[in-house]
C-alpha positions as CSV (number, residue, x, y, z in Angstrom):
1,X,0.0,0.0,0.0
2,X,1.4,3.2,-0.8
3,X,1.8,5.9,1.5
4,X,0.0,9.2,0.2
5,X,1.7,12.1,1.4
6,X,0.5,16.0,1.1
7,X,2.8,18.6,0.8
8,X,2.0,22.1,1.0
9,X,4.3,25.2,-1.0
10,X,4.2,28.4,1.1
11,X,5.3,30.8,-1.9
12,X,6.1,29.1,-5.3
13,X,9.3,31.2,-7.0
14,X,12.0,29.8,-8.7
15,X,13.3,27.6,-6.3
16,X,10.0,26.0,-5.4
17,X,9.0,25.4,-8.6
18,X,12.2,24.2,-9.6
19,X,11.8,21.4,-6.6
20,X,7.9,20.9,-7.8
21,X,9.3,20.6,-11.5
22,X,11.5,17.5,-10.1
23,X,9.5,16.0,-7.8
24,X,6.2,15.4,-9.9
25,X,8.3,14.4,-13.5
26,X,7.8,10.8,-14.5
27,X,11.4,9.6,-13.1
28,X,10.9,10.9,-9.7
29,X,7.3,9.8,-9.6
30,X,8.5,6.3,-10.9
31,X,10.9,6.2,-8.1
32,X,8.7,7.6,-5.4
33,X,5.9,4.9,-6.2
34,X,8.6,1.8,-6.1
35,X,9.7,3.0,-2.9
36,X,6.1,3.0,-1.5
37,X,5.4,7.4,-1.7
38,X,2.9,9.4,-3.5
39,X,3.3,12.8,-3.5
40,X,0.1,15.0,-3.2
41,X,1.5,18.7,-4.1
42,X,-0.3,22.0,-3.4
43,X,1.5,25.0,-4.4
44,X,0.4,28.3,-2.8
45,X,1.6,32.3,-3.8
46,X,-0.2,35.2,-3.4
47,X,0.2,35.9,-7.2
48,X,-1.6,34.0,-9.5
49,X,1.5,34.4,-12.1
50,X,3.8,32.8,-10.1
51,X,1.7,29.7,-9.9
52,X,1.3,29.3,-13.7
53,X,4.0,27.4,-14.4
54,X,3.0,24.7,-11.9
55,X,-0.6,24.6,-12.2
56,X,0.2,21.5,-14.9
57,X,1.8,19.7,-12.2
58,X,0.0,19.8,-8.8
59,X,-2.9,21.9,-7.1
60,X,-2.8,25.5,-6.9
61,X,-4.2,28.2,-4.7
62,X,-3.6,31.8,-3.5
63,X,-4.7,30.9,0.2
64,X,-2.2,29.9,2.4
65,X,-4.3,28.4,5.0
66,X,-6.0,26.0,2.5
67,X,-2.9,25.0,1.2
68,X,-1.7,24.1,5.0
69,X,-4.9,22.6,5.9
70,X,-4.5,19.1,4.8
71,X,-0.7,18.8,3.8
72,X,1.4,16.9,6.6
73,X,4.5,18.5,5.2
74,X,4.6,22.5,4.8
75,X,7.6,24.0,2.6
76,X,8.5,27.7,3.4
77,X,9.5,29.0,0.2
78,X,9.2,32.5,0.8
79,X,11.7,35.3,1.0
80,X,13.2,35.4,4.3
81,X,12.0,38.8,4.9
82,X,8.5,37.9,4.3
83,X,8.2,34.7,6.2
84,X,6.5,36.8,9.1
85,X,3.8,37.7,6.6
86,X,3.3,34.3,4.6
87,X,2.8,32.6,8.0
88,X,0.2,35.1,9.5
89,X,-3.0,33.0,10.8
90,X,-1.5,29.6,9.9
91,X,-1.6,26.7,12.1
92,X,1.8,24.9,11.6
93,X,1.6,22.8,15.5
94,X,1.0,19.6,14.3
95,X,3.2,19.5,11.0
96,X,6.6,18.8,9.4
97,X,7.8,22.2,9.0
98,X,10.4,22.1,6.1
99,X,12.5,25.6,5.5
100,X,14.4,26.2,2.0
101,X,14.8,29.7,3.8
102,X,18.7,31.1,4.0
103,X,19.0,33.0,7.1
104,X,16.3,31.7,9.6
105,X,17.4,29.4,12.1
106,X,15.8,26.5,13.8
107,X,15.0,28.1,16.8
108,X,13.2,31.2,15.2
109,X,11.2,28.8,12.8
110,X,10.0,27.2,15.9
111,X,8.3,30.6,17.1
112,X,7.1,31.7,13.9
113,X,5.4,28.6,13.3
114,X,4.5,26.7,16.7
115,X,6.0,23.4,15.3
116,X,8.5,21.2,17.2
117,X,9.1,19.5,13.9
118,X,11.6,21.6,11.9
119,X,14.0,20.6,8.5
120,X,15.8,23.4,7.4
121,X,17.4,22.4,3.6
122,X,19.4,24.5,1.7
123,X,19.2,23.6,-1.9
124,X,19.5,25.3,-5.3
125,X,18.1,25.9,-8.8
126,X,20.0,22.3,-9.9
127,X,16.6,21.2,-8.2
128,X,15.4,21.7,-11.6
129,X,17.3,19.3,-13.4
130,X,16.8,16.7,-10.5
131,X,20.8,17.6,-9.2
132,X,20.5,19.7,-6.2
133,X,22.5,18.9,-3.3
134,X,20.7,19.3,-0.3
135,X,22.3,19.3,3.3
136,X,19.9,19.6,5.7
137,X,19.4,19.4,9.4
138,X,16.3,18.3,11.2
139,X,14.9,18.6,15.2
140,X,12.1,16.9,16.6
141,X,11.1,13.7,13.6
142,X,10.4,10.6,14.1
143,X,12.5,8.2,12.1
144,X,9.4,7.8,10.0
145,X,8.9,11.3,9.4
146,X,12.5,12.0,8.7
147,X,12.2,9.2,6.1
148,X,9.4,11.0,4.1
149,X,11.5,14.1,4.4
150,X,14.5,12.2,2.6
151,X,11.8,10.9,-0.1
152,X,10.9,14.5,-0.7
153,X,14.5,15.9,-0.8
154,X,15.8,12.9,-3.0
155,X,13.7,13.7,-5.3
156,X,14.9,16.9,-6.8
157,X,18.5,15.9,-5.7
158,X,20.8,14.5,-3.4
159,X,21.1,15.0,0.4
160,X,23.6,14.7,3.6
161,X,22.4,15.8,7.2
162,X,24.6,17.9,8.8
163,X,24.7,20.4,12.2
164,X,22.6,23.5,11.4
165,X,25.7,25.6,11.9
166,X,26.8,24.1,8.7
167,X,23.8,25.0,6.9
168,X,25.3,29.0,6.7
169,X,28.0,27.8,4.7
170,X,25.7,25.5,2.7
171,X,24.0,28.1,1.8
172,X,26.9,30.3,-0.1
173,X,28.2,27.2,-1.7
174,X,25.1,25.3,-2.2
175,X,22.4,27.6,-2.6
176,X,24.6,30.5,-4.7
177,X,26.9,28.0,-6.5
178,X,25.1,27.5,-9.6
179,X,25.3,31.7,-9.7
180,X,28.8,31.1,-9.5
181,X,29.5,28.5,-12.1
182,X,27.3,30.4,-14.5
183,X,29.9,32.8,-14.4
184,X,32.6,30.8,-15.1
185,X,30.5,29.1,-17.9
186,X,30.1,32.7,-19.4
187,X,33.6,33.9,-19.4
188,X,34.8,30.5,-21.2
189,X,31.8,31.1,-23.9
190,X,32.6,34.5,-24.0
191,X,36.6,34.3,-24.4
192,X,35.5,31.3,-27.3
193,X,33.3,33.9,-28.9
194,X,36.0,36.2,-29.2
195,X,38.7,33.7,-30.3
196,X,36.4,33.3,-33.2
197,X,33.6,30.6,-32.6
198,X,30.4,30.7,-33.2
199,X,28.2,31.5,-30.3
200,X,26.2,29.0,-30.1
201,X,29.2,26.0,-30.6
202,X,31.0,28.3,-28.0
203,X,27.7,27.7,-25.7
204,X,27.7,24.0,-26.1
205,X,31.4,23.6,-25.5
206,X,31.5,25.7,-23.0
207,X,28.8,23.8,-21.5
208,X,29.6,20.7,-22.2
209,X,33.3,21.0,-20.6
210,X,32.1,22.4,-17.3
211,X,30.2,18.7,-17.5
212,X,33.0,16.6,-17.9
213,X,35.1,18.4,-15.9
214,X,33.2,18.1,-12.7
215,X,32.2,14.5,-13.4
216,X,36.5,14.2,-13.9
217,X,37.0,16.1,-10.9
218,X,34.9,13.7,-9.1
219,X,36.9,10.5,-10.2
220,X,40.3,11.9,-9.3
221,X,41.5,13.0,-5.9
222,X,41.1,16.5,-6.5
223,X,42.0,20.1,-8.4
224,X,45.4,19.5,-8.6
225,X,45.6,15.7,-10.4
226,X,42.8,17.4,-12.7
227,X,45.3,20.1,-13.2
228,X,48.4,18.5,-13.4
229,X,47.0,15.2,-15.8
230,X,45.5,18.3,-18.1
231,X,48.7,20.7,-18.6
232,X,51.6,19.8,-20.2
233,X,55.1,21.2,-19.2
234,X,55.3,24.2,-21.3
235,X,51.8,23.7,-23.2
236,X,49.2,26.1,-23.6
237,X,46.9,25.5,-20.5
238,X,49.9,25.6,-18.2
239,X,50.3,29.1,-19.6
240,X,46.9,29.9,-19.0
241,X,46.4,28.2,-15.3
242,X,49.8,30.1,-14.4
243,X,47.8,33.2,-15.7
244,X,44.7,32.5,-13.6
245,X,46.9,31.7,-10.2
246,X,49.2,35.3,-10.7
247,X,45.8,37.2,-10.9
248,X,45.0,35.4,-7.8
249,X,41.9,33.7,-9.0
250,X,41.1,31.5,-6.0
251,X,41.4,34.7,-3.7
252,X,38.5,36.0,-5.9
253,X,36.2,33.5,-5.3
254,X,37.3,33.5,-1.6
255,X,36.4,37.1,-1.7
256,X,33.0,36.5,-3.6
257,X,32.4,33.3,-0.4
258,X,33.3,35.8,2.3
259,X,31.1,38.5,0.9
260,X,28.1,36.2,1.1
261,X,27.9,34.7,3.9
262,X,28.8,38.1,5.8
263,X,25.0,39.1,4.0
264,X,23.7,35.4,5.9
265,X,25.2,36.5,8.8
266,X,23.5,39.9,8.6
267,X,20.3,38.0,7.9
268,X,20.5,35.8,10.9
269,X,21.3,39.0,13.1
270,X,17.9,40.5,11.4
271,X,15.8,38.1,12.6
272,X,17.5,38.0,16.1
């Protein structure tokens, strides 16, 4: 017998739908059913536009409370800043509480909501093509509920549990990486473009290397056997790596890392 679970959306951008996107497609679905789970999926936003993208996929509505009503799982998708707001009238006491939220710790989710049953995830956008990582750390599940959670996050992605103090960091590297590799995906399209390629070969390649790489970078032990087994002494990418490490490229991104979570930090200290 399957076990039918209901899962309510509080606020449905991109990250939501991205995880709704995942978890209701024909592989997840497939997956969910062989391992006993349906997913019952209400999405609710208090625009109507940002629902039309998902109102193919599950149930829709711009009341909150209706949404909550029935769902044994409730995801807080909102803006940090609003989450006051989104919650206003809702009674959360007897659910799963599960926070994609950056910023909001355990503790304050627990006021705002009345629930002694708190995930907080941090995921990102690869939710959409079913390859977020998602660490999260839970308080107050039973082993059954914490099972359903890892049905949920499993399918948009994969998943470790970790201390919630962790979940800061997770959330620069995690929830902003795919901002970051976008970047890096653009400047290699870009510099092709300007050595002479056609854009859209200079996409695919550009593309299609980041791929490799990190599934290469996963094999080996690291950056540096990537680096090492890819530049030859006095070749070309040797030239180019030596470029990258005398403009100090790794200090950038520490730079970029450090600037973020400073803005979680001031997040967590806004909510305080």
């Amino acid at each position: 017998m399957k076990n039918k679970i209901k899962i309510a959306f509080i606020g449905c951008g991109k990250l939501a739908r991205a995880m709704i996107e995942s978890m209701t497609n024909r592989a997840s679905v497939s997956v969910l059913k062989s391992n006993g789970y349906v997913f019952s999926i209400t999405a609710s936003s208090r625009g109507e536009a940002s629902l039309m993208p998902v109102k193919h996929l599950c149930h829709t509505t711009l009341d909150n409370a209706a949404a909550c009503d029935q769902a044994d799982y409730v995801i807080l998708a909102v803006k940090p800043q609003n989450v006051g707001d989104a919650l206003g009238g809702l009674d959360l006491k007897r659910k799963v509480v599960i926070s994609v939220m950056a910023g909001v710790p355990v503790s304050e989710l627990k006021r705002l909501t009345g629930s002694g049953k708190i995930v907080r995830v941090m995921p990102n956008l690869c939710a959409a093509a079913g390859e977020s990582f998602n660490p999260y750390y839970a308080e107050g599940l039973s082993s059954d509920e914490e099972q359903v959670v890892l049905q949920i996050l499993g399918s948009f992605g994969t998943f470790c549990k970790t201390d919630e103090r962790a979940l800061d960091v997770a959330a620069v590297v995690s929830g902003g990486g795919p901002a970051y590799v976008a970047m890096l995906i653009r400047a290699f399209e870009t510099a092709a473009v300007s050595g002479g390629l056609d854009p859209a070969l200079a996409r695919d390649m550009a593309v299609q290397t980041t791929l490799g790489s990190a599934l290469l970078y996963e094999r080996m032990s690291g950056a540096q056997e990537v680096i090492d087994a890819v530049c030859s002494k006095g070749g070309m990418t040797e030239r180019g790596v030596k470029y990258l490490e005398e403009h100090d490229f790794d200090g950038l991104f520490k730079g970029a890392f450090n600037a973020a979570h400073d803005r979680v930090s001031e997040m967590n200290d806004e909510k305080r």
